[in-house]
C-alpha positions as a Markdown table, in Angstrom:
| # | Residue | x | y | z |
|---|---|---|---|---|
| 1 | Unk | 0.0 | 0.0 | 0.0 |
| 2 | Unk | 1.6 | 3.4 | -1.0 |
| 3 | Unk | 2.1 | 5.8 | 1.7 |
| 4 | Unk | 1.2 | 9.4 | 0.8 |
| 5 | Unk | 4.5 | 11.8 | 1.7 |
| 6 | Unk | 1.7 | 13.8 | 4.0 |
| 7 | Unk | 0.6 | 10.7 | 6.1 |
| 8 | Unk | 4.0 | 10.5 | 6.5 |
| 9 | Unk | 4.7 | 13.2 | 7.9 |
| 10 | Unk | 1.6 | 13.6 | 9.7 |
| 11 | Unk | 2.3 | 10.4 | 12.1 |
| 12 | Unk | 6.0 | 11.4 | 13.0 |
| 13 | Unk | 6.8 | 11.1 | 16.1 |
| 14 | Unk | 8.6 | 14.0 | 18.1 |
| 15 | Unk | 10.4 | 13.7 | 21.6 |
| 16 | Unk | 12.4 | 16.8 | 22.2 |
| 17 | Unk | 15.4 | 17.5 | 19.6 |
| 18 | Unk | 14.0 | 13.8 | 18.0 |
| 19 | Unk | 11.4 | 13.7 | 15.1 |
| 20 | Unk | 11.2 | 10.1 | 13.8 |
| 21 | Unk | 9.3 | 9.1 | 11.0 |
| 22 | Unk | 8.0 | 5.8 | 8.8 |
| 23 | Unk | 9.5 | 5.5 | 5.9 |
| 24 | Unk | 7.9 | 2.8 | 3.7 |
| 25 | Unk | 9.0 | 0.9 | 0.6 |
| 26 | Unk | 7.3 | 2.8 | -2.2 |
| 27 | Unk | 9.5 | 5.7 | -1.2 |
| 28 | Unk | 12.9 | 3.3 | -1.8 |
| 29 | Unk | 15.6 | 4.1 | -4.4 |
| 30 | Unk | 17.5 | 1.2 | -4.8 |
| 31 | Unk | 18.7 | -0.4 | -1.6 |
| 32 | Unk | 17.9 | 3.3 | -0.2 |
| 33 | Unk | 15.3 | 5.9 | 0.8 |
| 34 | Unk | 15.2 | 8.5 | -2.3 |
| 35 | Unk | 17.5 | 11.3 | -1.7 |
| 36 | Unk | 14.8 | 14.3 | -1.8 |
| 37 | Unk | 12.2 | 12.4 | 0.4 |
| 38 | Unk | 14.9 | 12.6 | 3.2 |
| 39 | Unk | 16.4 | 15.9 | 3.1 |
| 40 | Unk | 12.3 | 16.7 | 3.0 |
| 41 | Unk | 12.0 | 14.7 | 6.4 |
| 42 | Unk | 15.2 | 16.6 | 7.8 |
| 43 | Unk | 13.9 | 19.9 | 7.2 |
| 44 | Unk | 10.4 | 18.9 | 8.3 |
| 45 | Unk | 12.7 | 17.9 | 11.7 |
| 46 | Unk | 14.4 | 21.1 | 11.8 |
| 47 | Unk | 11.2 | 23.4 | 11.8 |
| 48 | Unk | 9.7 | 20.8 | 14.4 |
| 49 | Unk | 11.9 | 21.1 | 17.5 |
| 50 | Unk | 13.3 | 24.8 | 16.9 |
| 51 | Unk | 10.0 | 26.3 | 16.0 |
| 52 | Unk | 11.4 | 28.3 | 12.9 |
| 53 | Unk | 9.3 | 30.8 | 11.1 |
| 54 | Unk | 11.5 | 32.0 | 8.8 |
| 55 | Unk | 12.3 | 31.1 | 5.2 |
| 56 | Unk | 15.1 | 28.4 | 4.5 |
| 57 | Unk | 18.0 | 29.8 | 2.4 |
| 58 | Unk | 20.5 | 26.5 | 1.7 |
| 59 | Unk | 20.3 | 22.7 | 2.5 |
| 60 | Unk | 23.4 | 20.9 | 2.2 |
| 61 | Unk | 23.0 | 16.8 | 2.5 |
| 62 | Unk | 26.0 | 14.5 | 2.6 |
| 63 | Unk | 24.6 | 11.1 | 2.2 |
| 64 | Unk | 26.5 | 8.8 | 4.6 |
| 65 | Unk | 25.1 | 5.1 | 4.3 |
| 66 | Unk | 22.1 | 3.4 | 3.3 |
| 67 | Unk | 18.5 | 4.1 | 5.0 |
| 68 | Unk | 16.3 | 1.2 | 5.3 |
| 69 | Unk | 12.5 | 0.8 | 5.1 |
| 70 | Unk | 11.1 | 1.2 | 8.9 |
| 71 | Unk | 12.2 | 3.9 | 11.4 |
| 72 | Unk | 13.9 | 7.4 | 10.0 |
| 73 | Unk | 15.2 | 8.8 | 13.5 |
| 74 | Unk | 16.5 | 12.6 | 13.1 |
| 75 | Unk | 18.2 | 14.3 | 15.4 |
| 76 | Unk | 18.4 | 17.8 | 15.6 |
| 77 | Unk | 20.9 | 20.9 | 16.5 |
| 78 | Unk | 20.8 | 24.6 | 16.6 |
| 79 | Unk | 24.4 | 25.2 | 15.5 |
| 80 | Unk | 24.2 | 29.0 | 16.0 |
| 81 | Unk | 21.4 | 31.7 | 16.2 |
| 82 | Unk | 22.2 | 35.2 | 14.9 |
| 83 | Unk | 20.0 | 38.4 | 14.2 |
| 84 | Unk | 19.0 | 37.0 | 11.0 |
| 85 | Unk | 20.6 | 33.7 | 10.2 |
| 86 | Unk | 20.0 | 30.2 | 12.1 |
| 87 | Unk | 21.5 | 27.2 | 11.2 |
| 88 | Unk | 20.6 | 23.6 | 12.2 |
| 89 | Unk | 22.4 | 20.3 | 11.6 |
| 90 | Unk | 20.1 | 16.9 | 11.7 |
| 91 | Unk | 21.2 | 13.9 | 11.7 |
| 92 | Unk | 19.8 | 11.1 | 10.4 |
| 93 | Unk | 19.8 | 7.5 | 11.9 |
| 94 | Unk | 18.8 | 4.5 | 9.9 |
| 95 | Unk | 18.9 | 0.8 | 12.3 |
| 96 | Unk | 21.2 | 3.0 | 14.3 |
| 97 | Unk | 23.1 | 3.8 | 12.8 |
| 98 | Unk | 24.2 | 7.5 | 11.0 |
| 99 | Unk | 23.3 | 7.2 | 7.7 |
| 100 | Unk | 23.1 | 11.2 | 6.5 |
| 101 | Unk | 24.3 | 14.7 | 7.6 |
| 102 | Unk | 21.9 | 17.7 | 6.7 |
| 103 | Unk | 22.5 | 21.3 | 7.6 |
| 104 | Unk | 20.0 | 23.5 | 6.7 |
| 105 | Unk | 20.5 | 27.6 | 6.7 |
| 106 | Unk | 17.4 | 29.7 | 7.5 |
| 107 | Unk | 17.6 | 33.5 | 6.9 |
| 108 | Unk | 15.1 | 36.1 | 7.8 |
| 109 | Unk | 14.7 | 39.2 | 5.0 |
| 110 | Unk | 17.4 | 41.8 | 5.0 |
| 111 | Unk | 17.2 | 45.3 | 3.5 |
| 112 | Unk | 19.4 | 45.8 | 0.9 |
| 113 | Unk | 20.4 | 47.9 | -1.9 |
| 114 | Unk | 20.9 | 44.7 | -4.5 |
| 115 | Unk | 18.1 | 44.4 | -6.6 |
| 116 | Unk | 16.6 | 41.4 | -7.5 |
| 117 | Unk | 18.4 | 39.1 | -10.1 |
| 118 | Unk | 16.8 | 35.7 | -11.5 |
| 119 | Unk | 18.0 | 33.7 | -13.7 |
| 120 | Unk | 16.3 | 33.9 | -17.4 |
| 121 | Unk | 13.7 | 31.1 | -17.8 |
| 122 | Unk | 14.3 | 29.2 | -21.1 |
| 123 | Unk | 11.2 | 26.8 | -22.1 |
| 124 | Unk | 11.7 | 23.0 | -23.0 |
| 125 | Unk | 11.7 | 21.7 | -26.8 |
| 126 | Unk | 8.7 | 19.9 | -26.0 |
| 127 | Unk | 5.4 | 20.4 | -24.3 |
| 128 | Unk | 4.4 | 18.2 | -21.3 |
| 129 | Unk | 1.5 | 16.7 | -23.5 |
| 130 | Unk | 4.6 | 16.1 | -26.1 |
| 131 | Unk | 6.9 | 14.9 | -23.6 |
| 132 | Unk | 7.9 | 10.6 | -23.0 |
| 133 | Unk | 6.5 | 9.7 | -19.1 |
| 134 | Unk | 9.0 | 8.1 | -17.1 |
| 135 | Unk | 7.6 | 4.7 | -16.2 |
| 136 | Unk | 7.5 | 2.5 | -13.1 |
| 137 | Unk | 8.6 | -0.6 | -13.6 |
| 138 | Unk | 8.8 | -2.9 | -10.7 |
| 139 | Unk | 12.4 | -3.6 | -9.6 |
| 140 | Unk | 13.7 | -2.0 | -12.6 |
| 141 | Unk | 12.7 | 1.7 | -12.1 |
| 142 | Unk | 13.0 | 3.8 | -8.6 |
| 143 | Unk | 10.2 | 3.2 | -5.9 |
| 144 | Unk | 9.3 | 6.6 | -5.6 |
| 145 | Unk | 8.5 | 7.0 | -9.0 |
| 146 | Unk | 4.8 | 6.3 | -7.9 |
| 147 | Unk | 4.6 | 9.5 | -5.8 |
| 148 | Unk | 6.8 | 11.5 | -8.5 |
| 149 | Unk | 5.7 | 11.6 | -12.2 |
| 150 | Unk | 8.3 | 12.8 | -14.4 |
| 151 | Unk | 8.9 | 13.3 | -18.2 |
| 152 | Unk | 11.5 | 13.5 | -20.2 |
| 153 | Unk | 11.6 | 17.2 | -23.0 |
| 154 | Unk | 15.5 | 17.3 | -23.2 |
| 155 | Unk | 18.3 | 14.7 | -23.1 |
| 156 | Unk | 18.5 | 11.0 | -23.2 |
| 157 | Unk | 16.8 | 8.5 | -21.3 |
| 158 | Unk | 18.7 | 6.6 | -18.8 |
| 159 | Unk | 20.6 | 3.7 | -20.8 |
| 160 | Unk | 20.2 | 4.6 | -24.3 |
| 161 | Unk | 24.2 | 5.0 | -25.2 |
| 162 | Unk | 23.9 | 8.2 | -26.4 |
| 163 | Unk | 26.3 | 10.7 | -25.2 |
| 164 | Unk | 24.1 | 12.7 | -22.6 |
| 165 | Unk | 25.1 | 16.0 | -20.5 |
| 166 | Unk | 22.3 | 17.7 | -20.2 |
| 167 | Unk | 18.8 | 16.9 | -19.7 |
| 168 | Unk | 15.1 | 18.8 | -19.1 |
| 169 | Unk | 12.3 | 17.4 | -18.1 |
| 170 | Unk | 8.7 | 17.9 | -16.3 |
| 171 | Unk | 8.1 | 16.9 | -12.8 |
| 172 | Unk | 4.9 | 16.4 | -10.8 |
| 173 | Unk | 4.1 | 15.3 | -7.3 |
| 174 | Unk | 0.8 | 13.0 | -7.0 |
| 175 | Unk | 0.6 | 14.2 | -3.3 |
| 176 | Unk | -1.6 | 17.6 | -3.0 |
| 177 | Unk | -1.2 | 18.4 | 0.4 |
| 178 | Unk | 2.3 | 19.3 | 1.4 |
| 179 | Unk | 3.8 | 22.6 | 1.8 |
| 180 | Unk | 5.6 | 24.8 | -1.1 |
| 181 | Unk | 8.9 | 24.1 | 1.0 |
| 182 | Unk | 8.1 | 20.2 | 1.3 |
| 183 | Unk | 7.9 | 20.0 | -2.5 |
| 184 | Unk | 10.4 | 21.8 | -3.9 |
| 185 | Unk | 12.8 | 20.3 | -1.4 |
| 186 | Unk | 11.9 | 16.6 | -2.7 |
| 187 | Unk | 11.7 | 17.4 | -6.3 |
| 188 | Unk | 15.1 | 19.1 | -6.4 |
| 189 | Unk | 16.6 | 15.7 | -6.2 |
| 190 | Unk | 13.8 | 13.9 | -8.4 |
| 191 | Unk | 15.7 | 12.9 | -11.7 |
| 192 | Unk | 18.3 | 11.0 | -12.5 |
| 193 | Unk | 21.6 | 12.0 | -13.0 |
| 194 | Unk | 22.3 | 13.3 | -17.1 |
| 195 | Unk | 25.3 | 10.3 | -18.2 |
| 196 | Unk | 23.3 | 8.0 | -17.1 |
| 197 | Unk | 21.9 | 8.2 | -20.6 |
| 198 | Unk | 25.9 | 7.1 | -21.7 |
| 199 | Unk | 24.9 | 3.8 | -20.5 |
| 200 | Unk | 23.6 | 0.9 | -22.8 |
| 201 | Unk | 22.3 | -0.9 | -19.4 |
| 202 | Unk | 21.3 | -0.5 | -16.0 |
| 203 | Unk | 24.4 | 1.0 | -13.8 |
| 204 | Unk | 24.1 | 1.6 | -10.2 |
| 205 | Unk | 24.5 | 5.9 | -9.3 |
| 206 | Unk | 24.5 | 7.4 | -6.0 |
| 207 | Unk | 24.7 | 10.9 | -4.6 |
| 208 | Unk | 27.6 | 12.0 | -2.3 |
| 209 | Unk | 26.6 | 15.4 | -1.4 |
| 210 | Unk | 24.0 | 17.8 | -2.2 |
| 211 | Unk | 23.6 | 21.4 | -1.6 |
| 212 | Unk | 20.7 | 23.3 | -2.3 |
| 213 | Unk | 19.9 | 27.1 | -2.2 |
| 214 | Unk | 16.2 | 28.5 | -2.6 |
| 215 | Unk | 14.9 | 31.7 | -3.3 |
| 216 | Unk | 12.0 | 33.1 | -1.9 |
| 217 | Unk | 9.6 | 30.6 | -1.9 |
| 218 | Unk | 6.4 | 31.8 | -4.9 |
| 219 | Unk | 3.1 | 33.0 | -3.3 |
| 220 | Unk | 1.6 | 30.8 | -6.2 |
| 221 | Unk | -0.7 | 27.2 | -5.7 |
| 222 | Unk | 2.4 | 24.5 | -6.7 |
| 223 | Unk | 0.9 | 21.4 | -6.1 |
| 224 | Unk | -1.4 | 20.9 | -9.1 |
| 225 | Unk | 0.9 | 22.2 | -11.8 |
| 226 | Unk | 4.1 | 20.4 | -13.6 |
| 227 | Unk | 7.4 | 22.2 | -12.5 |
| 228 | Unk | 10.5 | 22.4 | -14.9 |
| 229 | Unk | 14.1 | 21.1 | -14.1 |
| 230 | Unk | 17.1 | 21.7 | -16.1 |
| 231 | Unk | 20.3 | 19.6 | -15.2 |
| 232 | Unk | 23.6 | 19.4 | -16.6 |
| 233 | Unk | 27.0 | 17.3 | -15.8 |
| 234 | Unk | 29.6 | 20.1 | -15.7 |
| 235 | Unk | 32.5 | 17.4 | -15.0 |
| 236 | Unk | 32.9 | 14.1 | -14.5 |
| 237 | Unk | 36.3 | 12.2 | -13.5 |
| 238 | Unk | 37.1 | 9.0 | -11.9 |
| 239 | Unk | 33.5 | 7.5 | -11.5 |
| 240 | Unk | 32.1 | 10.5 | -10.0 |
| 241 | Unk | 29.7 | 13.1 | -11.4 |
| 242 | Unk | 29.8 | 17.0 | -10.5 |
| 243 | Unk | 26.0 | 18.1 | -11.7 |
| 244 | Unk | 23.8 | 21.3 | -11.5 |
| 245 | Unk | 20.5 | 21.5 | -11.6 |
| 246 | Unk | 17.4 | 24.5 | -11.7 |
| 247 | Unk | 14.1 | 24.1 | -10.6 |
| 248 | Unk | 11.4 | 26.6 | -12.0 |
| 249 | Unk | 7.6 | 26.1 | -10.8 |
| 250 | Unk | 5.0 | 25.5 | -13.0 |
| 251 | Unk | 4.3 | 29.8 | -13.9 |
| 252 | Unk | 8.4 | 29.7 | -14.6 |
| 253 | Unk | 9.8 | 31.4 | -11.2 |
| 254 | Unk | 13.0 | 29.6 | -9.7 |
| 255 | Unk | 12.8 | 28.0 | -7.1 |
| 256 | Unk | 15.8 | 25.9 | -6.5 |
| 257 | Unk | 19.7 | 26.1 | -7.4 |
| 258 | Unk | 21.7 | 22.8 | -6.8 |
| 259 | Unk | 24.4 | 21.0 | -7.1 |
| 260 | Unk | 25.8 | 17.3 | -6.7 |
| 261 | Unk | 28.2 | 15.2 | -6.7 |
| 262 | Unk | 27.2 | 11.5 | -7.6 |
| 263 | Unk | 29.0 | 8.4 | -8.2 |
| 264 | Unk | 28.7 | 6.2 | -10.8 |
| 265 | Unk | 29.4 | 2.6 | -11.1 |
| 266 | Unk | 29.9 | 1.8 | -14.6 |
């Protein structure tokens, strides 16, 4: 039975600095929990137990070890408290053991004298209606491609031996009821890295680190429209991947910068 991201979140458990959640099987990537689903869980964490009310600015995840299907424990920190700026380190613990690192940066508006820079919105070749859907395939294709519809404008698809650096697709989340901040956290991390397209056959791929910055989150509804992401492999040396990635919501406003190192074992 699939377990909506809300649900999810709304039976967590919190005892002090600890929010533990439930993470089920349909959220699994590979022989882990998919990478946006937990950095979503860690920032869910951080608001819990220090009652922040301001926006987050930057994420950064170093992903330590697997995380099983059961209990997510995460374990929060203030690290420091300024005027405007808070950040807050959560650890996660999978069987008990550390399996991630996530320190999230929150900033409260600043007056300043900068004005407001964006970068330019560039549409995909094809429309969504035009655009290949990203099937699940059981035990072929990610889990958590049943919460997270994607498909493909730009690019290769993974394992089509075609020399691949960039991709663009379309992604949707079949869960209506989470928060802008929820959402554009998980989908950040949605789509598979860009060479995996280089590959004439399954490969196994892993992310190392991610770090993530976010504008101003955008007044607008999210959850019913298809957002935009734009990813490209900037280098790529000794089995592991340096990537960037945009994500633009469905009226074409940024919402995320990212960037990533993966690995690749092919």
């Amino acid at each position: 039975m699939l377990q909506a991201l809300s649900t999810i979140l709304a039976t967590r458990k919190l005892e002090g600095d600890v929010v533990t959640f439930n993470a089920t099987e349909d959220w699994a990537q590979g022989r882990t929990m998919f990478g946006g689903f937990l950095s979503a869980l860690a920032v869910v964490a951080m608001r819990d137990t220090l009652s922040l009310d301001i926006p987050l600015r930057a994420l950064q995840t170093n992903f330590i070890g697997p995380v099983a299907v059961g209990d997510v424990v995460c374990h929060v920190r203030l690290l420091r408290q300024g005027k405007s700026v808070s950040q807050v380190q959560c650890e996660i613990y999978s069987q008990e053991t550390l399996a991630g690192i996530v320190v999230g940066v929150f900033g409260a508006a600043r007056e300043t004298v900068i004005p407001k820079q964006t970068p330019h919105f560039v549409a995909l070749p094809k429309t969504i209606d035009e655009a290949p859907a990203m099937p699940f395939i059981p035990k072929i294709t990610p889990n958590f491609l049943q919460h997270v519809k994607i498909r493909w404008a730009l690019g290769s698809l993974p394992y089509m031996g075609q020399e691949c650096w960039k991709t663009g697709m379309y992604l949707r989340c079949e869960d209506k009821s989470l928060s802008a901040e929820v959402l554009v956290v998980m989908l950040s991390d949605g789509p598979p890295t860009p060479v995996l397209g280089q590959f004439k056959g399954p490969v196994m791929a892993s992310s190392v680190s991610w770090s993530l910055e976010l504008p101003p989150l955008p007044t607008e509804p999210l959850e019913e429209g298809w957002f935009q992401i734009d990813m490209e492999s900037v280098a790529a040396s000794d089995g592991y991947i340096s990537q960037s990635a945009k994500l633009w919501t469905p009226s074409g406003q940024l919402a995320s910068v990212g960037y990533q190192v993966v690995a690749v074992y092919g």
